[in-house]
Structure formats: structure tokens, C-alpha cells
C-alpha positions in Angstrom: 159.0 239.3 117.3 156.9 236.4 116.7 157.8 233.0 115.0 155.5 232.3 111.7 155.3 229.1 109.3 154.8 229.9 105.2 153.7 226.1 104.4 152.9 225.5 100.5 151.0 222.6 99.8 148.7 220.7 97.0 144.6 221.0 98.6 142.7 218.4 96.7 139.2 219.3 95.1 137.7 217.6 98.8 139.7 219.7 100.7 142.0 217.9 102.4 145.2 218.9 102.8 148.6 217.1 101.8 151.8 217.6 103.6 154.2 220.8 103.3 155.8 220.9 100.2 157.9 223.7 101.2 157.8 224.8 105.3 159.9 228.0 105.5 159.5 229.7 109.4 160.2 233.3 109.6 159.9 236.4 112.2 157.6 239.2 112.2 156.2 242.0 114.9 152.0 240.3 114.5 149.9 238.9 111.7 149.7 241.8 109.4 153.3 241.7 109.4 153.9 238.0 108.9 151.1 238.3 106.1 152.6 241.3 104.0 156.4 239.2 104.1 154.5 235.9 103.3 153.2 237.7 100.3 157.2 238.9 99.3 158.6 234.6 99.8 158.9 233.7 95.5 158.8 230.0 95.1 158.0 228.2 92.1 154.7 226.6 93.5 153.3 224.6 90.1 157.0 223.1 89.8 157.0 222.0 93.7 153.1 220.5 92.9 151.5 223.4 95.5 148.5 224.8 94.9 148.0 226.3 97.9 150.4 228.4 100.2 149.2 229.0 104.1 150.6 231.2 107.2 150.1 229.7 110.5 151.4 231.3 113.9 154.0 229.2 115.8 150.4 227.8 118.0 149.4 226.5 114.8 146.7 228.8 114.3 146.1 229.6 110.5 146.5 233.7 110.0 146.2 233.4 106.2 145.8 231.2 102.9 145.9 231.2 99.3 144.3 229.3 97.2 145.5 228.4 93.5 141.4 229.6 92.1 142.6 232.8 94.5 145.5 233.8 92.4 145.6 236.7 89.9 147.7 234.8 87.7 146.8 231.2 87.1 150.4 230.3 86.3 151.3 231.1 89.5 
């Protein structure tokens, strides 16, 4: 098992990133794995001011992101 971060954040319209709002590390067997059990992690991301959520391997390497224009439903 590998050691992934789930980071949620606010990305500003420029980009930039501001720091983790939420940092939750968590185990999985590789990257698909860490993705599908990122996607499962319920957090209230407009009441914790994210707009963005992010999965990075324990090197820091970013495996996967989300993006608030990404979502499916906007109140999410």
C-alpha cells in the first residue's frame, strides 16, 4: 500500500493555489485506487471555502484534481 494526500483547496481565477483547507492522507494499492476512494471522501467543500479538491502521491506528484467549473453539481 501506498500513502496518498486528498488536499481541498480555494484555486483563484489566476491559478494559484491557496493552502489546504482540508489535508486528509489515506492508503491505497496505486493511483487508480487512490483516485476511485478520493472520489468516496464527503466534505462540505463550499462551507470549508474549497473549490478545488487534488490527490497527490506521498512524492508530491499530483495523480488527480477537480475543479469546482468540473463538478456535475455546482453546489458541490
Amino acid at each position: 500500500m501506498r500513502t496518498y494526500i486528498f488536499r481541498a483547496i480555494r484555486r483563484e481565477p489566476d491559478g494559484m493555489l491557496g493552502p489546504d483547507l482540508h489535508r486528509q492522507a489515506f492508503e491505497a494499492k496505486d493511483d487508480s485506487e487512490a483516485v476511485a476512494a478520493a472520489k468516496q471522501i464527503d466534505l462540505d467543500l463550499p462551507g470549508l471555502g474549497a473549490n478545488a479538491v487534488y490527490v497527490s502521491a506521498q512524492d508530491g506528484r499530483a495523480i488527480w484534481s477537480l475543479h469546482v467549473q468540473d463538478f456535475v453539481d455546482p453546489s458541490l
